[in-house]
C-alpha distance (Angstrom), angle and dihedral (degrees) to the residues before:
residue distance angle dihedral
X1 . . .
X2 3.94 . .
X3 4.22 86.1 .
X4 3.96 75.4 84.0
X5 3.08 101.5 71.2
X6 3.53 127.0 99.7
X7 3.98 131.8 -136.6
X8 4.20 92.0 -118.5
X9 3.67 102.9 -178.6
X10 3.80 126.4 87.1
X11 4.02 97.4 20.7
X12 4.05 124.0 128.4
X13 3.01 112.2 -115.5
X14 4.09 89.8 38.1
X15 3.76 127.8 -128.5
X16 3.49 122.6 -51.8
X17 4.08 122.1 -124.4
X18 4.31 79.4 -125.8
X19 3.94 87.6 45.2
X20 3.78 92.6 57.3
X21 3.69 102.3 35.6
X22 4.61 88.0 53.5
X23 3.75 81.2 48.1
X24 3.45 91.2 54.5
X25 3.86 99.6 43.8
X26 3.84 91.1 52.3
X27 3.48 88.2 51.8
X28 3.97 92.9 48.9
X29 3.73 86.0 42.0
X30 4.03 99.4 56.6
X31 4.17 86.7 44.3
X32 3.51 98.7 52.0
X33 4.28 91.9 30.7
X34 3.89 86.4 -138.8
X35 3.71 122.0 122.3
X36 3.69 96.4 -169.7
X37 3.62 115.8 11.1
X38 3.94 124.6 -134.1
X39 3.20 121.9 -105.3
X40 3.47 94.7 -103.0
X41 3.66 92.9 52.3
X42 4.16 98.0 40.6
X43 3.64 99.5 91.3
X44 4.11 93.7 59.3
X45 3.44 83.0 37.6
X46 3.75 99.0 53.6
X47 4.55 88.9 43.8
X48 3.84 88.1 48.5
X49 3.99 88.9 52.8
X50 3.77 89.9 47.1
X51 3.78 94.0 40.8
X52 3.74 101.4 53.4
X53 4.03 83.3 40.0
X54 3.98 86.2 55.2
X55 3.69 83.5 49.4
X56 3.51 111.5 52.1
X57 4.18 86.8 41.1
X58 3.94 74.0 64.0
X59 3.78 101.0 47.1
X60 4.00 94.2 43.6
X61 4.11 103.9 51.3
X62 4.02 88.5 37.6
X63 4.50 90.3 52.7
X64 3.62 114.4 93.6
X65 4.05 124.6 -156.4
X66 3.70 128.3 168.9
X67 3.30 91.2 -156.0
X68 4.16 126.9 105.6
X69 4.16 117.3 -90.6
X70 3.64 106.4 -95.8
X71 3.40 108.9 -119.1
X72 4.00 112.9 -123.2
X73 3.67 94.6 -142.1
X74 3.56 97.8 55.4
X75 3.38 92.3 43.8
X76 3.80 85.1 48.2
X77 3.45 92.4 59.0
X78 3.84 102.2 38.9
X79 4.05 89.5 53.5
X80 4.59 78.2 54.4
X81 3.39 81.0 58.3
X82 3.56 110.0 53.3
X83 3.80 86.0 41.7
X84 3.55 100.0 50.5
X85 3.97 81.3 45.8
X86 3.78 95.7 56.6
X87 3.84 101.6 39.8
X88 3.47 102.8 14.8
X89 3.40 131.6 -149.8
X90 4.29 122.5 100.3
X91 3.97 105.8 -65.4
């Protein structure tokens, strides 16, 4: 699950609101090992998602780098790379 999520900070453009809050629901998801909650357990569920959402929004505008955006094509196509590399095949 958490191999899904994406490094979010230092890109060009920046993070989306959508980026942040699947980030944050595969990161809920791999600490509570549900997928979808029960109904008895979707409201915590749900808060935890927005929470760790709230907190990464945090975390990314208050991190400083002097180096250049990464652009997400590039980065796009290296990751290609290193899969195509490992397993082969066009991907």
């Amino acid at each position: 699950m958490c191999r899904n999520i994406k490094t979010l900070f230092n890109f060009e453009p920046p993070a989306t609101e959508l980026e942040i809050r699947d980030a944050s629901l595969q990161f809920v998801r791999k600490l509570s090992g549900f997928n979808v909650p029960s109904k008895a357990n979707a409201a915590a569920f749900d808060c935890a998602v927005e929470e760790v959402a709230a907190a990464a929004r945090n975390l990314i505008s208050a991190l400083v780098t002097t180096a250049e955006p990464r652009d997400r094509d590039t980065e796009a196509a290296r990751a290609r790379a290193r899969s195509a590399a490992r397993f082969g095949g066009n991907l």
